[in-house]
C-alpha positions as CSV (number, residue, x, y, z in Angstrom):
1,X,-17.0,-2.6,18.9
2,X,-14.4,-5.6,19.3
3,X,-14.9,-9.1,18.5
4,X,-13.9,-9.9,22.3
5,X,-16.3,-7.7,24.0
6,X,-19.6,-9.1,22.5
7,X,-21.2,-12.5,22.0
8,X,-20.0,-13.8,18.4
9,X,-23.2,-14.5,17.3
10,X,-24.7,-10.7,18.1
11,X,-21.1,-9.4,16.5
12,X,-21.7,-7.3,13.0
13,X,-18.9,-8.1,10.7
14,X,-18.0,-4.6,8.7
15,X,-17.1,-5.5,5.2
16,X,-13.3,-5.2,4.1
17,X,-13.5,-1.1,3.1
18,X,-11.7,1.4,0.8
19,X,-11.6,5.0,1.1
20,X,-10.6,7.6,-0.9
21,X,-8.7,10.8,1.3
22,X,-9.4,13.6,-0.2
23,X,-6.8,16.9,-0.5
24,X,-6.5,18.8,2.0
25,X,-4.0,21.6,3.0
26,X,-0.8,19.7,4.2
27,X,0.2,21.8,6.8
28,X,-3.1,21.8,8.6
29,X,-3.0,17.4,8.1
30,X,-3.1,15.7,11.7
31,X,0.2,14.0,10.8
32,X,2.2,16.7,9.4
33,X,5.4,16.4,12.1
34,X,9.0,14.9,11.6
35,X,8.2,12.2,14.8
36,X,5.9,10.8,12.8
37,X,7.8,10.9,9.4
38,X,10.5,9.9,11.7
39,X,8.0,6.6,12.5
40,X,7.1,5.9,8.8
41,X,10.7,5.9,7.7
42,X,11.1,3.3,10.3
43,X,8.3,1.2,9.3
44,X,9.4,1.5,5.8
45,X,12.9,0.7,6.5
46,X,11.6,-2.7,7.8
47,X,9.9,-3.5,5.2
48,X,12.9,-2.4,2.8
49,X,14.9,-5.2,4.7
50,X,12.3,-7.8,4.0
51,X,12.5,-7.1,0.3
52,X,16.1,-6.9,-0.2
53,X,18.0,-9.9,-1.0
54,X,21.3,-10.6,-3.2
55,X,20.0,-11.2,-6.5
56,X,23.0,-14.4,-6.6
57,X,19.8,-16.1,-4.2
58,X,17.8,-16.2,-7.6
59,X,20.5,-17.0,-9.6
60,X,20.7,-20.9,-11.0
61,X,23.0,-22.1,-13.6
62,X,22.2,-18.4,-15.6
63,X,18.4,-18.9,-14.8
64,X,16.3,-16.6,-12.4
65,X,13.6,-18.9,-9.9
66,X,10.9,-16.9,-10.3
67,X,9.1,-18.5,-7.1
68,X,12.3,-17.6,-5.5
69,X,12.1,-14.0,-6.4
70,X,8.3,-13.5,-5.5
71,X,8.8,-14.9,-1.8
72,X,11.8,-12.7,-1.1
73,X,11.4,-9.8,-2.9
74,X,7.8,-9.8,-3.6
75,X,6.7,-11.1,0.0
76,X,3.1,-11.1,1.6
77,X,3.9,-8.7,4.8
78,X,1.5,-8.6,7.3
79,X,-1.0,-5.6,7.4
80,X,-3.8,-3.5,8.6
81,X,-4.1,-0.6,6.1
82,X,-2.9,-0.2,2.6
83,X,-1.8,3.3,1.5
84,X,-2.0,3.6,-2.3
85,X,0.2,7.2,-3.3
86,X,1.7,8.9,-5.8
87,X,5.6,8.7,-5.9
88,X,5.7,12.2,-5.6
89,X,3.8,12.0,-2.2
90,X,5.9,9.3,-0.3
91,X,6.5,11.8,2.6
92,X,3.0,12.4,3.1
93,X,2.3,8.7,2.8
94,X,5.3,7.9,5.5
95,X,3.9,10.8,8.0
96,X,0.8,9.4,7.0
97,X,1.8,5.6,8.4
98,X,3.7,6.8,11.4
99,X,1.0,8.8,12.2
100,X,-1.5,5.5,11.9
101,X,1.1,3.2,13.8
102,X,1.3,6.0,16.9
103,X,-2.2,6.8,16.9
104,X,-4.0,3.7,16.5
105,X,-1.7,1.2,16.8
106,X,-2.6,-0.7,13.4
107,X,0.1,-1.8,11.1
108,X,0.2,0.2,7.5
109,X,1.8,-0.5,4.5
110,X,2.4,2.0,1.9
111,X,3.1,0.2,-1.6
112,X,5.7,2.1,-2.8
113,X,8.0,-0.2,-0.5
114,X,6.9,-3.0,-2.9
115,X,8.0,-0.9,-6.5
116,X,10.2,1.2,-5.1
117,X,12.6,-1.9,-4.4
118,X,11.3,-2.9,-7.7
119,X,13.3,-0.6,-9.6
120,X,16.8,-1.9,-8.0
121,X,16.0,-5.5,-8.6
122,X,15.0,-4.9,-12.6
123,X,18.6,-3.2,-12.1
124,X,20.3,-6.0,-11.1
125,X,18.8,-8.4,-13.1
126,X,19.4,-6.3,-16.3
127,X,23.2,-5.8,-15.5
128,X,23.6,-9.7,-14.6
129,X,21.4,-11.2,-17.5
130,X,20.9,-8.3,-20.3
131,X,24.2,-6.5,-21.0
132,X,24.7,-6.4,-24.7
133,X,28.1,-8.3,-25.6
134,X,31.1,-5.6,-24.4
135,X,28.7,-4.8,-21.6
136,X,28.4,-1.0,-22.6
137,X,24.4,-1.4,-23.6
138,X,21.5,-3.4,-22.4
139,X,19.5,-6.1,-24.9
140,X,16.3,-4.1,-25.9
141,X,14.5,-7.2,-26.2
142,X,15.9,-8.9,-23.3
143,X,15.4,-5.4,-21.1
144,X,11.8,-5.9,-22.3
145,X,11.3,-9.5,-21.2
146,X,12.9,-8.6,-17.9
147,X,10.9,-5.8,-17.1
148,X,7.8,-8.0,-18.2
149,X,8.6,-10.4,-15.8
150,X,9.4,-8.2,-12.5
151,X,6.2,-6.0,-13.3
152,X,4.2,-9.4,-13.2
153,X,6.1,-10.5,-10.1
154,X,5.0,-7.1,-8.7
155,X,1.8,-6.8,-9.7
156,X,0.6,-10.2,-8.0
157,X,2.3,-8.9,-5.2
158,X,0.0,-5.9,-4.7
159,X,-2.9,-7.7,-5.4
160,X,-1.8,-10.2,-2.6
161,X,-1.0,-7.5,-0.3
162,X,-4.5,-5.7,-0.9
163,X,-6.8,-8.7,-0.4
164,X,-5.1,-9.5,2.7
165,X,-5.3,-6.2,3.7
166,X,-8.5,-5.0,5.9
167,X,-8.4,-1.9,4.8
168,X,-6.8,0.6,1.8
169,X,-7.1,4.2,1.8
170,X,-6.2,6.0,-1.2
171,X,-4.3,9.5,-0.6
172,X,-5.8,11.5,-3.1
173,X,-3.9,14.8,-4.4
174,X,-3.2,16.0,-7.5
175,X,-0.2,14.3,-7.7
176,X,-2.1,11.3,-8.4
177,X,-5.4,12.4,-9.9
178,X,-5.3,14.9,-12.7
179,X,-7.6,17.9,-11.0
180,X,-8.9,19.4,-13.9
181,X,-11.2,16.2,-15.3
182,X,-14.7,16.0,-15.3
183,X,-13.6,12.3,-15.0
184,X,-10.9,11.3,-12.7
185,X,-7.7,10.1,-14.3
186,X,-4.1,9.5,-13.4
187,X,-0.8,9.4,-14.8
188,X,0.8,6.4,-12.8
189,X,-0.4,3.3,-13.7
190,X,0.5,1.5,-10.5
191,X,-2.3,3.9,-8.9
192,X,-4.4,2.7,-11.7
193,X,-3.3,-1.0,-10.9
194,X,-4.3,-1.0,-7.6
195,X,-7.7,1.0,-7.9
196,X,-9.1,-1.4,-10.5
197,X,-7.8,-3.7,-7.9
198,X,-9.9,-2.9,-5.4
199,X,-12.6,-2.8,-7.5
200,X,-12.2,-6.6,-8.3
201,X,-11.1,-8.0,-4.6
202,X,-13.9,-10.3,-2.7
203,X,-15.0,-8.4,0.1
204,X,-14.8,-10.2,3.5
205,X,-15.8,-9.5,7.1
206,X,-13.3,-7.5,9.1
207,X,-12.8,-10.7,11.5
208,X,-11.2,-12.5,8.6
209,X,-8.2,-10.6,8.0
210,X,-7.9,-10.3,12.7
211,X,-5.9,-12.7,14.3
212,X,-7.5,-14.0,16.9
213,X,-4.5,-12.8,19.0
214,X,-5.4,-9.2,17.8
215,X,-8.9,-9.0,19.0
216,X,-8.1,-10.3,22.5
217,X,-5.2,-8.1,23.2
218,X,-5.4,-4.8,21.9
219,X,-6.0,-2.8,24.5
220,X,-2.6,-4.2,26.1
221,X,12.4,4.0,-7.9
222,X,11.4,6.0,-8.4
223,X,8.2,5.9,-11.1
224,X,8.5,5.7,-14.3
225,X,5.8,8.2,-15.3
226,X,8.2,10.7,-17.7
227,X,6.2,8.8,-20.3
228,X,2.6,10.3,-19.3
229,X,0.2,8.1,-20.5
230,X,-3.3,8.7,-18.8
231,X,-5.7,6.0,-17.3
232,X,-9.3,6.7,-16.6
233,X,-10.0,5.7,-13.2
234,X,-13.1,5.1,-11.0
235,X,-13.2,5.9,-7.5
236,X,-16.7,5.6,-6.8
237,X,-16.2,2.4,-5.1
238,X,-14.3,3.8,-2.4
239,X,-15.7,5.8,0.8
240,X,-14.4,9.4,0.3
241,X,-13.1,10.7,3.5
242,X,-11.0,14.0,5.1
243,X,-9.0,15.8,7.4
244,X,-12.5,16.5,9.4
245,X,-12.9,12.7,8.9
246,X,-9.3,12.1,10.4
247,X,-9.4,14.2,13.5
248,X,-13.0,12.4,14.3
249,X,-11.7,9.2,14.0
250,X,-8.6,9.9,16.1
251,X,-10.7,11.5,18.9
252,X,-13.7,8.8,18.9
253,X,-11.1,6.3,19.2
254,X,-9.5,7.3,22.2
255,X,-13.1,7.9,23.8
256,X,-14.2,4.6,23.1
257,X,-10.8,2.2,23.8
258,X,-10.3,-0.6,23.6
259,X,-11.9,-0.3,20.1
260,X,-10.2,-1.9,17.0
261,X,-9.5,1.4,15.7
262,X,-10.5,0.7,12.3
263,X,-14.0,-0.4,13.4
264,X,-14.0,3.5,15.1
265,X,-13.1,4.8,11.3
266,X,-15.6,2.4,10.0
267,X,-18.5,3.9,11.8
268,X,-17.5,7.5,10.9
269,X,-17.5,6.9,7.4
270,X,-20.1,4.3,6.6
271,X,-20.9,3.1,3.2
């Protein structure tokens, strides 16, 4: 139920949430068509252009401004959902957004526009600041206090992104999680970044991350994971969800508008 359509002292505040999507067989998904990839590569390609600027803006007397680089590379971009992937799933994940952004009108972001970009700015800061003298090799040391740095930058920047999200949903295939554990583990240690993550971000009332705006109106790089190192992971504090859960949501929402949609998905899957 909206904020806008109840008293605000008889509204229920659902907690900030986290589920965890379970496999399911791809061509059977809800969001498995090109219009909607064709969507996500849209959204993605936005967010792509918020990221991207010359590395020269950074550049002072030989000396990269960190705070510089964070705000334009690393920003805080406004968000609904946040999808947490595999690298090796980003098409699902983009068919996955588009299909979101059509269906529900919520705005997703799906992190691997945050280090994918990552990958091209460690680039250019290596060739500008780490070439070895007759530029045919990189410094290891200074490659290894560059990468330090951009991984830091890009760490705090998912962190940001999913504590002012309202809600993350983790898409769970064995891409990401190892399918053969008695325990659940993954290769990719972004994945494990952001699960531990969510395990460690304050939870908040859903009307703390809507704009008042929002609630009125609505109705109107690739990874670097050749070097496998595994990382135990706990997905017990996330809500586990399905394609059954999916195809629920999407039709309980569009019997109930003007429903926040996410309060719709919240009641399907409750705690």
């Amino acid at each position: 139920m909206a904020l806008s359509q109840i008293g605000a002292d008889n509204y229920l505040p659902y907690m900030y949430r986290a589920f965890n999507l379970e496999p399911f067989h791809f061509k059977t998904s809800p969001f498995a068509t090109s219009q909607l990839e064709t969507k996500g590569l849209a959204l993605s390609a936005e967010n792509t252009r918020l990221v991207r600027t010359a590395l020269s803006t950074f550049l002072i007397d030989g000396k990269l401004d960190g705070a510089e680089m964070t705000a334009h590379w690393f920003p805080e971009i406004k968000a609904d959902v946040f999808l947490s992937h595999s690298h090796k799933d980003r098409r699902l994940a983009l068919m996955f957004a588009g299909w979101l952004s059509t269906t529900f009108h919520v705005t997703p972001f799906v992190d691997s526009d945050v280090w994918g970009n990552s990958a091209d700015l460690l680039k250019e800061i290596d060739d500008a600041l780490c070439l070895s003298p007759g530029g045919n090799s990189y410094s290891y040391e200074k490659r290894n206090e560059s990468t330090s740095h951009v991984h830091m930058m890009l760490a705090t920047a998912l962190a940001k992104m999913i504590d002012n999200t309202e809600c993350v949903i983790f898409i769970n295939t064995p891409n990401s999680i190892t399918p053969t554990e008695a325990v659940e583990k993954t290769y990719s240690p972004w994945i494990f970044y952001e699960l531990a993550m969510v395990g460690q971000t304050r939870r908040r009332p859903a009307s703390d991350h809507r704009p008042i705006i929002k609630q009125t109106t609505f109705a109107e790089r690739r990874a670097l994971e050749e070097v496998l190192i595994e990382y135990q992971v706990d997905l017990s504090l996330l809500t586990t969800i399905d394609a059954d859960a999916l195809n629920a949501w999407k039709r309980q929402f569009e019997e109930t508008l003007p429903n926040f949609a996410l309060d719709t998905l919240y009641e399907i899957a409750q705690e």
